[in-house]
Phi, psi and omega in degrees: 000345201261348165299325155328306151338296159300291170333300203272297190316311186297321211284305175266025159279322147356249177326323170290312165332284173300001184259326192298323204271326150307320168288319143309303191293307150341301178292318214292131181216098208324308190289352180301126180315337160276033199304292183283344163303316199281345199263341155283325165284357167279326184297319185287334159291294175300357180251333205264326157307302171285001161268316175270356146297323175273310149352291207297329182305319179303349195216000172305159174261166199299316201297334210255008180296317199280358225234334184279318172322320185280325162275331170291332180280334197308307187281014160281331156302335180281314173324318192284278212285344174301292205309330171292330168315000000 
């Protein structure tokens, strides 16, 4: 049971992760006189995301893989649209 555990613990560490990094990415706003304090801490968010996205893969279950895949493209679109800015 406590591998179960793990799993589900990496997973909504994820999911949390990724909820943290939208919610920034949301907030995130080019013209702002802080631009570049908001545009590192996204970053820094977002590398910190994709680590616990890759944690949790290591130990996922089939159900929580494809689900993990989906928060890795969400944030490769957030990646893509920052770099356009």
């Amino acid at each position: 049971m406590p591998y179960h555990k793990d799993k589900q613990q990496a997973f909504q560490a994820a999911q949390q992760s990724k909820n943290q990094t939208e919610d920034i990415y949301r907030d995130f706003v080019v013209d702002s006189e802080d631009y570049g304090h908001h545009l590192k801490h996204l970053k820094e968010e977002i590398n910190e995301t994709y680590q616990q996205i890759e944690n949790a893969l290591e130990v996922a279950s089939e159900t929580q893989r494809p689900q993990l895949e989906r928060f890795r493209n969400d944030l490769d679109k957030i990646v893509k649209k920052v770099d356009e800015k």
